[in-house]
ZAKELO-121734 format. One line per 8 residues: number of its first residue (from 1); their letters; for each residue x, y, z of C-alpha. Coordinates in Angstrom, 1 decimal, padded with zeros to 4 digits. Layout:
N
NUM> A> X,Y,Z | ... $
REM end
This chain:
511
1> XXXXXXXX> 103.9,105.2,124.4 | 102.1,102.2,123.0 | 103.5,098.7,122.3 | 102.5,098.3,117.9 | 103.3,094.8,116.2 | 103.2,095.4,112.4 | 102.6,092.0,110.9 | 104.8,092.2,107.4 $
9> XXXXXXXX> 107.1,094.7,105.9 | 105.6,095.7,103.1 | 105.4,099.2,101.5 | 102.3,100.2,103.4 | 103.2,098.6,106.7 | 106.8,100.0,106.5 | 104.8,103.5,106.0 | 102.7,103.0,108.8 $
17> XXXXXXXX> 105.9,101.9,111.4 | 107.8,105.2,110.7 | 104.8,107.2,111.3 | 104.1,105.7,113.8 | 107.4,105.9,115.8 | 107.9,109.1,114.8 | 104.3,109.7,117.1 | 106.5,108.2,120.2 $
25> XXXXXXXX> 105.4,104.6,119.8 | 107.3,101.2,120.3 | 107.0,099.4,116.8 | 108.1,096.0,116.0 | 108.2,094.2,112.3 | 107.7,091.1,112.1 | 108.0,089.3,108.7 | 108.3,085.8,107.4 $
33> XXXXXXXX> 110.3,086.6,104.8 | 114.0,087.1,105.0 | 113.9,090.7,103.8 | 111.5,093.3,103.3 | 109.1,095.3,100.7 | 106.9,092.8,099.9 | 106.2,093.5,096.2 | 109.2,095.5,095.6 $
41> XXXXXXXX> 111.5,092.5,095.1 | 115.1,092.1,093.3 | 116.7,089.7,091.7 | 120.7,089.7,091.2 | 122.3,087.4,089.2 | 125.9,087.6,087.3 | 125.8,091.5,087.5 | 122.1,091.8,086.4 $
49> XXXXXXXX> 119.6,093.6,088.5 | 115.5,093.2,087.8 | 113.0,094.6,089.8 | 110.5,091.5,090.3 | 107.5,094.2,091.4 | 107.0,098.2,090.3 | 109.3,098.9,087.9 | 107.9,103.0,088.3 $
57> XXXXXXXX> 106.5,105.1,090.3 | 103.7,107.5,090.2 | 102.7,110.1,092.5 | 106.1,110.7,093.9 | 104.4,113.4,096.8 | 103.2,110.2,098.9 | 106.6,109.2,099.9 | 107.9,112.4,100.1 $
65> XXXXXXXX> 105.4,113.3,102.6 | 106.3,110.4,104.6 | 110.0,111.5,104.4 | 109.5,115.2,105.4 | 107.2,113.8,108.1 | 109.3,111.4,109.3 | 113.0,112.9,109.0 | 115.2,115.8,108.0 $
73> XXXXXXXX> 116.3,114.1,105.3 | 113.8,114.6,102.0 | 112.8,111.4,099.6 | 115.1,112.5,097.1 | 118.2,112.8,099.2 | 117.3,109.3,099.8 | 116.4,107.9,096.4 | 117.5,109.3,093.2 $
81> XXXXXXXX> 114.2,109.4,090.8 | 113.6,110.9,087.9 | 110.8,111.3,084.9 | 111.4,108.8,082.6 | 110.9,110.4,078.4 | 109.1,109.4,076.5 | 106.3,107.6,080.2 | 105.5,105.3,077.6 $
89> XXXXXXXX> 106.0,104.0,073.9 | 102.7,101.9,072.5 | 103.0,099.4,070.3 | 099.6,098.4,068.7 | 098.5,095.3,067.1 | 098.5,097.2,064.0 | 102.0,097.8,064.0 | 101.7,101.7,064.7 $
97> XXXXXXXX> 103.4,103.3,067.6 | 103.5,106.2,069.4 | 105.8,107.8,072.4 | 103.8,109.4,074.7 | 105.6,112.3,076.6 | 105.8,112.7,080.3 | 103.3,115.0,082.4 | 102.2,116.5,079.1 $
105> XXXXXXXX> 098.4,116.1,078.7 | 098.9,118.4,075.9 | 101.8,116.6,074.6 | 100.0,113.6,075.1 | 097.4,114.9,072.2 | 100.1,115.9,069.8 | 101.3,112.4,069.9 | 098.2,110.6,069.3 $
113> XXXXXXXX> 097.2,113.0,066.5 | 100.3,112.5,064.8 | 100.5,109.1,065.0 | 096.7,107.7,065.4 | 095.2,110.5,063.1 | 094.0,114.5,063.1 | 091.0,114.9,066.1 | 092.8,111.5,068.2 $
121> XXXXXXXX> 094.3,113.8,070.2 | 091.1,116.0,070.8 | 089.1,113.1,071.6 | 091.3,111.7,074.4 | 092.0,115.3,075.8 | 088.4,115.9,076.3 | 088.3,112.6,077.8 | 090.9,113.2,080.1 $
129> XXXXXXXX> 089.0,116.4,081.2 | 086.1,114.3,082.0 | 088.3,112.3,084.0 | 089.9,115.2,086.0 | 086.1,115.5,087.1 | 086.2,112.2,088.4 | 089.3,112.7,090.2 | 088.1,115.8,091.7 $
137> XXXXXXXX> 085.5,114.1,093.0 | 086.8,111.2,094.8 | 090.6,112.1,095.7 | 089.8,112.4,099.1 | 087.4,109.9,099.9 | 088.8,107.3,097.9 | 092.6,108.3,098.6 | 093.0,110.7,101.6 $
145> XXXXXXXX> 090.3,109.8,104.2 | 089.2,106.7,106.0 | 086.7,104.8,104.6 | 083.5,106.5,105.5 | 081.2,104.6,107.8 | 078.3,105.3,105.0 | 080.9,104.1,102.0 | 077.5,103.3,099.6 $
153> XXXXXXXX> 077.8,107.1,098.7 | 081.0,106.2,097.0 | 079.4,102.4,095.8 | 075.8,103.9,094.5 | 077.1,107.5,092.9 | 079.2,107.2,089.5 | 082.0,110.3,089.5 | 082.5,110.3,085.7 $
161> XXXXXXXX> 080.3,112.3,083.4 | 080.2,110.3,080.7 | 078.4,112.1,077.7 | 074.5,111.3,076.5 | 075.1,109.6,073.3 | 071.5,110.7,071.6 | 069.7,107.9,069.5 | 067.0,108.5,066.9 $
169> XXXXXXXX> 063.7,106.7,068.4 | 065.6,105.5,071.0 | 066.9,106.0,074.6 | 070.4,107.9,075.2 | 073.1,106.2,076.5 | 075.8,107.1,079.1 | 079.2,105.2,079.5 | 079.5,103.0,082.9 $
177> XXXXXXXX> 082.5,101.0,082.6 | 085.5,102.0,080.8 | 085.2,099.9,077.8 | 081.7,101.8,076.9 | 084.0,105.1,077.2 | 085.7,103.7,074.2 | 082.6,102.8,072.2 | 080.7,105.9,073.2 $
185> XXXXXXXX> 083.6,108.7,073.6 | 086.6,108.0,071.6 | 084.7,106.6,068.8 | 085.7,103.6,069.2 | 088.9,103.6,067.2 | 090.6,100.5,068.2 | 093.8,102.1,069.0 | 092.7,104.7,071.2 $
193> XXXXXXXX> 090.5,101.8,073.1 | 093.4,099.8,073.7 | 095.1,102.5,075.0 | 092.5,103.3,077.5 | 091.5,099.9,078.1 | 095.4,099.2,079.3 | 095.3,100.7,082.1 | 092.6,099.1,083.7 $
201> XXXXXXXX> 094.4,095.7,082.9 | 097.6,096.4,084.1 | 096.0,096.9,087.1 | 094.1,093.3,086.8 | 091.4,094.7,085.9 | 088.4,094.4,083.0 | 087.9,097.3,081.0 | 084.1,095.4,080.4 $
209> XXXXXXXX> 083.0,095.5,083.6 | 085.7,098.3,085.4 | 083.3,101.4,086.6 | 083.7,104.7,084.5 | 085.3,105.6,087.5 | 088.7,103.7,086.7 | 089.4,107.0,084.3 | 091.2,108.0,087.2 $
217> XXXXXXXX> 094.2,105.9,086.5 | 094.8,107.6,083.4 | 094.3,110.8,084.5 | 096.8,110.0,087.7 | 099.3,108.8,084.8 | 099.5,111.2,082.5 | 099.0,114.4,085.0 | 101.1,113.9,087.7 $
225> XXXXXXXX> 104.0,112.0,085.9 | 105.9,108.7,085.7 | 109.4,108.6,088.1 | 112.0,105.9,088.0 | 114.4,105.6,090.7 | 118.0,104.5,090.6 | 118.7,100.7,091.8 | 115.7,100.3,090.5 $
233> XXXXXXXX> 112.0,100.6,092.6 | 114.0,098.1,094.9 | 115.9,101.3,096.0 | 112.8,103.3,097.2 | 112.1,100.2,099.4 | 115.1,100.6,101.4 | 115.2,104.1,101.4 | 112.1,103.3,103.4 $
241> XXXXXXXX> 113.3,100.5,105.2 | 116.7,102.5,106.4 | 114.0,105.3,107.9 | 112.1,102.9,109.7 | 115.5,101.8,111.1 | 116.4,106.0,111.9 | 113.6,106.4,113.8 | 113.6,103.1,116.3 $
249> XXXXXXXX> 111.4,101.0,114.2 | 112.4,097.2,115.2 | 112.3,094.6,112.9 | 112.5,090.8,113.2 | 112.3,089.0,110.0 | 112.2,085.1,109.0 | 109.6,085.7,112.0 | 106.3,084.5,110.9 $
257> XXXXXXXX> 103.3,085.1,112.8 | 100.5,082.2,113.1 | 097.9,083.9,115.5 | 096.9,087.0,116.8 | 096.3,087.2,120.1 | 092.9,088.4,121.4 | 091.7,089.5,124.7 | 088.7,090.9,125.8 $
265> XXXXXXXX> 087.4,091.4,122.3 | 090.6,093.3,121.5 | 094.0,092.5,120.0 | 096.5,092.0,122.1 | 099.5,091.1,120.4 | 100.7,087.8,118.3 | 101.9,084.7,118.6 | 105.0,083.4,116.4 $
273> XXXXXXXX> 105.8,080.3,114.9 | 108.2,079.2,117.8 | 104.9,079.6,120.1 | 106.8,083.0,121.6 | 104.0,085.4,122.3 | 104.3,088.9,121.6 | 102.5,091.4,123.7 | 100.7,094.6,121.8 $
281> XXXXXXXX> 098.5,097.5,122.3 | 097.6,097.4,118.7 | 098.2,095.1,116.1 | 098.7,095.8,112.3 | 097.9,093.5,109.8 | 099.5,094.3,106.3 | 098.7,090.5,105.2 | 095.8,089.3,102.3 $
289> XXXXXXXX> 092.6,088.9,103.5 | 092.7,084.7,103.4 | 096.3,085.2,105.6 | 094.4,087.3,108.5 | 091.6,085.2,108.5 | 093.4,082.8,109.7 | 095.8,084.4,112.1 | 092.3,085.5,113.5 $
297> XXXXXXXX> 088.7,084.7,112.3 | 086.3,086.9,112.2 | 088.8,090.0,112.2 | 087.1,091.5,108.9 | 086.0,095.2,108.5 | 084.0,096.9,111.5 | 080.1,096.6,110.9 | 077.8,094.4,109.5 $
305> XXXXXXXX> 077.4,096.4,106.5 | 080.5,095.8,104.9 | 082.4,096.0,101.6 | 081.8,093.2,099.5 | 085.2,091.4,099.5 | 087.2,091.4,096.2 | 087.6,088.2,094.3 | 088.8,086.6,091.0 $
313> XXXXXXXX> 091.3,088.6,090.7 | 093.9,088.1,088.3 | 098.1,087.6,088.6 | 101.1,088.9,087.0 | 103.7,086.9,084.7 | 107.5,088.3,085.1 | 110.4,087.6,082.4 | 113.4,088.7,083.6 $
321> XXXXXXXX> 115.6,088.7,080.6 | 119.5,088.9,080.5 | 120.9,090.0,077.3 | 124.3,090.9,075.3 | 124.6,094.1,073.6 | 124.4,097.3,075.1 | 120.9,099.0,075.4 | 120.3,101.6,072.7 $
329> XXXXXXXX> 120.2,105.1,073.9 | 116.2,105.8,072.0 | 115.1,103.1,073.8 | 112.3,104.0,076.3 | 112.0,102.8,080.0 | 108.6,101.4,079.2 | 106.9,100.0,076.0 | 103.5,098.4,076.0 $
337> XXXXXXXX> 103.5,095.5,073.6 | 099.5,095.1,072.9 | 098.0,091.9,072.0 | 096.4,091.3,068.6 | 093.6,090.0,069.6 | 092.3,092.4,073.1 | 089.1,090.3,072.9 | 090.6,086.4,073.4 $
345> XXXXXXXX> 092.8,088.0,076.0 | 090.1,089.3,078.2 | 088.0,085.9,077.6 | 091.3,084.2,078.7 | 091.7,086.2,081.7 | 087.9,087.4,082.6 | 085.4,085.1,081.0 | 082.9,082.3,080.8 $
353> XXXXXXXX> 086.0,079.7,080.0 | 089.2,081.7,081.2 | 092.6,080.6,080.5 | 094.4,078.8,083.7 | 098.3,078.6,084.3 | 098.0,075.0,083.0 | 096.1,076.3,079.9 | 097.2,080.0,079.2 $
361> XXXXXXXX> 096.5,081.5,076.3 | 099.2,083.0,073.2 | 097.5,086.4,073.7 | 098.6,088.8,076.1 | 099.4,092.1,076.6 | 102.9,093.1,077.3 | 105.1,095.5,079.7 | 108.9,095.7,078.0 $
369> XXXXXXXX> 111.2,097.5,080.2 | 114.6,098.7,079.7 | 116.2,101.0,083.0 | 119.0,103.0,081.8 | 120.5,102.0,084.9 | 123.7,101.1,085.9 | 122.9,098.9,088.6 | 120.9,096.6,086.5 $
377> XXXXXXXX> 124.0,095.5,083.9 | 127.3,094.1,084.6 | 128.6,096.5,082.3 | 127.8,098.9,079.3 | 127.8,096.1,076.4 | 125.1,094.2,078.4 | 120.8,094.7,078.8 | 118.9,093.8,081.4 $
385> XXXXXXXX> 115.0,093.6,080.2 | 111.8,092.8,082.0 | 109.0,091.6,080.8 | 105.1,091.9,082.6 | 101.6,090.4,081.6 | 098.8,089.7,083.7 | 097.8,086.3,083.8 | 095.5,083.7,085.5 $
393> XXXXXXXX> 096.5,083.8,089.4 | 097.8,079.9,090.1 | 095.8,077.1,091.3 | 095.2,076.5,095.2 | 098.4,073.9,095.2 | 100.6,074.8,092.7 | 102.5,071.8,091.1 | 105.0,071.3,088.6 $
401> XXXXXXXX> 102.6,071.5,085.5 | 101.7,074.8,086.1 | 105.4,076.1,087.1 | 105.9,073.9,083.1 | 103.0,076.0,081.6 | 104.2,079.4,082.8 | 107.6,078.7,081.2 | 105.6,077.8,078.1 $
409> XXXXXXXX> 103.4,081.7,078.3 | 106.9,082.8,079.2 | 108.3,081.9,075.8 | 105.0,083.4,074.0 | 106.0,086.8,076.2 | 109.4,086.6,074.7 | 108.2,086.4,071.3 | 105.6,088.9,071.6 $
417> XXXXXXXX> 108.3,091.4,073.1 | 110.0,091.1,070.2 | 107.7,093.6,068.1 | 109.5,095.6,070.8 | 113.0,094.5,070.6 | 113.4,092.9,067.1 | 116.6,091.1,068.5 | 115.5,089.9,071.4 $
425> XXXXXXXX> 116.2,086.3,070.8 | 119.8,086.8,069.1 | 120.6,088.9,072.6 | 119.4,086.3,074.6 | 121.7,085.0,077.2 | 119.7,083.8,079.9 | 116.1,084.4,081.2 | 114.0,083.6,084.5 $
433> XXXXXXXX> 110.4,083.7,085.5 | 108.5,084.7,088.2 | 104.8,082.8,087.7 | 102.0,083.6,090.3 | 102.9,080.6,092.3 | 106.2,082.6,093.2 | 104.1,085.4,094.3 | 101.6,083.4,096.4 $
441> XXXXXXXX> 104.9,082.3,097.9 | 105.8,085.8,098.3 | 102.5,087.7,100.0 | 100.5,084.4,100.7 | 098.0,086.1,098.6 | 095.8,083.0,097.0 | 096.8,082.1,093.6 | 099.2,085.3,093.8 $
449> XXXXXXXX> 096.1,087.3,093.1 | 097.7,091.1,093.2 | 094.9,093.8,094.4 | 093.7,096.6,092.5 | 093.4,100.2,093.4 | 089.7,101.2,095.0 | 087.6,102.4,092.7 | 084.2,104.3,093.2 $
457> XXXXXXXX> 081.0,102.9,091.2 | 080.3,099.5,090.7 | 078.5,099.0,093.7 | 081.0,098.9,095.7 | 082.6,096.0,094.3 | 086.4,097.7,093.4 | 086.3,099.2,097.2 | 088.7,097.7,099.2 $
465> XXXXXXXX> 087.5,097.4,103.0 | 088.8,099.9,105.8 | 091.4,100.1,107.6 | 089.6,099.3,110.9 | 089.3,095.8,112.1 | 086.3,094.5,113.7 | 088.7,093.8,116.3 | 089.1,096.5,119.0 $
473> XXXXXXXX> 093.4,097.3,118.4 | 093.4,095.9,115.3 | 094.1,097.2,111.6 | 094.8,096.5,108.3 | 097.3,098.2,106.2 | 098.8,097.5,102.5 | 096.8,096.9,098.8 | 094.1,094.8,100.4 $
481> XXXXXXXX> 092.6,097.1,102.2 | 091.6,100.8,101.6 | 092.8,102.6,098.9 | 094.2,099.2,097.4 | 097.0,098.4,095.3 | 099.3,100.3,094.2 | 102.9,101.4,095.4 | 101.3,105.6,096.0 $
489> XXXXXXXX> 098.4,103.6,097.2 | 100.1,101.7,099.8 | 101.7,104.7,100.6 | 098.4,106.5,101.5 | 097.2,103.2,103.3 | 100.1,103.1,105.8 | 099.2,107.1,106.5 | 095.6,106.6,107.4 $
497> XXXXXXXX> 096.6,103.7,109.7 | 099.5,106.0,111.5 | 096.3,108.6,111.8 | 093.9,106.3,113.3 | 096.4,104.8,115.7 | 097.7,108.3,116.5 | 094.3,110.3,116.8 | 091.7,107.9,116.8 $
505> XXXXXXX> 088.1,107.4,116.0 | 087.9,110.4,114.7 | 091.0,111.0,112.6 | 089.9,112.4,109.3 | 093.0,112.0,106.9 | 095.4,114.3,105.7 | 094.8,117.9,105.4 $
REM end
């Protein structure tokens, strides 16, 4: 039996803990923070409830492997989820909208054709079969396996075949990032591009310069469904939490850890803030990369050829709205309010001159959601609302102007959200907002930068680095390192860590 501190209680690190005392280890939490799930916050306040992180989930199957390999009890004895209809209403700049159904690719073409226009619903469906390729092609290496030793495979080779778009007199063409997939496969109609381009910026990502590869997301989406839970994605998070707990895991929170201890070349354990020290066989890290640089430098990926570290990433902007009324029964769990004008916003988050959280900018897109939960109102006649954009991540010391200017790009949310919820502002009773400096607060993640899924392509630059420390005893767990973000994602990272503890070397993911 070996002595594990996990440093954090996030999703992935929780993950990692119950499989690895299930294996017959000693594991001990430790977290800062006075509670746990790291992005999967909540916020109560006069009988409202609003998830501050996920508000869905998608790919259910990686939490209910952990639970059948962890326990008796399944995930859904745990956590009651279900499919939200329609996944997602769209709202476009032009006004025109369109429900599209849940796990239905073919559903999902009836619904563009009838509201975008006859062959919509042909183009995107041969796109998603493209993209099925794609995911084909780098499930395992990208989701189910360690990063491989030679991970240039996955940087130098694109997965998506993109069509030849044939010029007179001229060379053919070939999409390589998602935003030529618009231009060069859907035709690109703008609707249908700012559909497809959404998904790579939910994720804080830009569709300009994300690899062909990030069709995946789509494709992951609308295949394999989109799950709320009850209680709200808060809910999973102590499902997880209360397994950890069933199976020995120990936790110690408001217990922040300033220095891993090394010995030998090899972790040893960590050191806490009351200068206790905390002896280990292994150590894992579910912290951003700037936090475990400075618990220990020079603890970064194993090798010398290593993934180029991920940077410039974006934040997210959270409304939490309180309102009077009760929520209408058509309303969907989750409309995307899109900005009218794509290009300022991606100048404003990914250009020459981007916006900063002391100069946003009036044009973003937006996340509306509306749980038909219980949990979240004080009673029937009252809505609680949530509202999501990505944003600029804060400055290195946030101060009060910048807390000042995400209340202003608050308000702009509010109004936008209202091509969403024409009453918005007459139902108004309260609101609250989480800016990036509360999430730097949160994760000590700089600038509350929130990581991306890994993507293939691109050189390696949307790869997230492995799981192995260059530290003998040491690894790294959670959306900053391999798969990346992402709630299934952290999910998957917390199982290769379990398997490399557990078998070693030569673990080679999940069969």
């Amino acid at each position: 039996m070996a002595r594990i501190v996990v440093i954090g209680a996030g999703m992935g690190a929780m993950t990692a803990a119950a499989r690895l005392a299930v294996a017959g280890h000693r594991v001990v939490v430790h977290e800062r923070a006075a509670t746990y799930g790291g992005a999967l916050g909540r916020v109560e306040r006069d009988g409202f409830g609003f998830d501050t992180g996920p508000s869905v989930l998608h790919l259910p199957a990686v939490y209910r492997d952990l639970f059948v390999k962890t326990g008796k009890q399944p995930l859904e004895d745990c956590v009651e989820l279900s499919q939200i209809e329609p996944a997602v209403r769209h709202v476009f700049a032009d006004g025109t909208t369109t429900d599209l159904p849940n796990a239905s690719r073919g559903g999902v073409g009836e619904a563009l054709d009838a509201t975008l226009g006859a062959g919509a619903g042909a183009r995107w469906s041969a796109f998603m079969n493209r993209a099925r390729e794609a995911w084909d092609r780098t499930r395992r290496p990208l989701l189910e396996e360690p990063l491989w030793p030679n991970w240039r495979v996955l940087a130098e080779r694109e997965p998506y075949p993109s069509v030849a778009e044939k010029r007179l007199l001229r060379r053919e063409r070939r999409a390589t990032t998602l935003a030529e997939i618009a231009a060069f496969e859907l035709g690109g109609e703008p609707r249908l591009t700012a559909l497809l381009e959404h998904f790579a910026l939910a994720r804080g990502l830009d569709p300009r310069t994300a690899p062909a590869s990030a069709a995946v997301l789509p494709y992951m989406e609308q295949t394999f469904g989109t799950w709320a839970a009850h209680g709200g994605m808060r809910a999973l998070a102590t499902a997880v939490y209360e397994r950890c707990l069933a199976r020995k895991v120990e936790f110690a929170f408001a217990s922040a850890v300033v220095r891993i201890v090394e010995k030998g070349g090899r972790a040893a354990g960590v050191e806490l803030a009351d200068g206790t020290v905390v002896d280990a066989d292994f150590v894992v890290a579910g912290v951003a990369p700037d936090v475990l640089a400075r618990l220990l430098p020079g603890a970064g990926t194993r090798g010398a050829d290593e993934v180029p570290p991920q940077s410039g990433l974006p934040s997210r902007l959270t409304v939490l709205l309180a309102l009077r009324g009760a929520r209408p029964k058509e309303a969907p769990h989750r409309t995307v309010v899109h900005a009218a004008d794509r290009a300022t916003e991606l100048d404003s988050l990914f250009g020459d001159r981007p916006a900063t959280p002391t100069r946003p900018t009036s044009a973003a897109t937006v996340t509306v959601t509306r749980p038909d939960d219980s949990t979240s109102r004080p009673d029937a006649d009252h809505e609680a609302v949530t509202l999501t954009a990505t944003v600029p991540a804060a400055p290195d010391s946030p101060d009060e102007a910048s807390r000042e200017a995400s209340a202003v790009q608050a308000e702009s949310l509010i109004t936008h959200a209202e091509r969403a919820i024409p009453d918005l502002r007459d139902r108004l009773l309260w609101h609250e907002v989480r800016a990036p400096a509360d999430i730097a607060e949160a994760t000590g993640a700089d600038g509350g930068s929130v990581p991306a899924p890994s993507l293939a392509a691109a050189d390696g630059r949307r790869l997230h680095p492995g799981n192995s420390a260059r530290v003998e005893g040491l690894f790294t767990v959670g959306g900053w390192s391999h798969p990346g973000g992402g709630l299934p994602h952290a999910g998957m990272s917390g199982a290769l860590v379990a398997g490399l503890i557990v078998e070693g070397p030569e673990f080679q993911g999940s069969q």
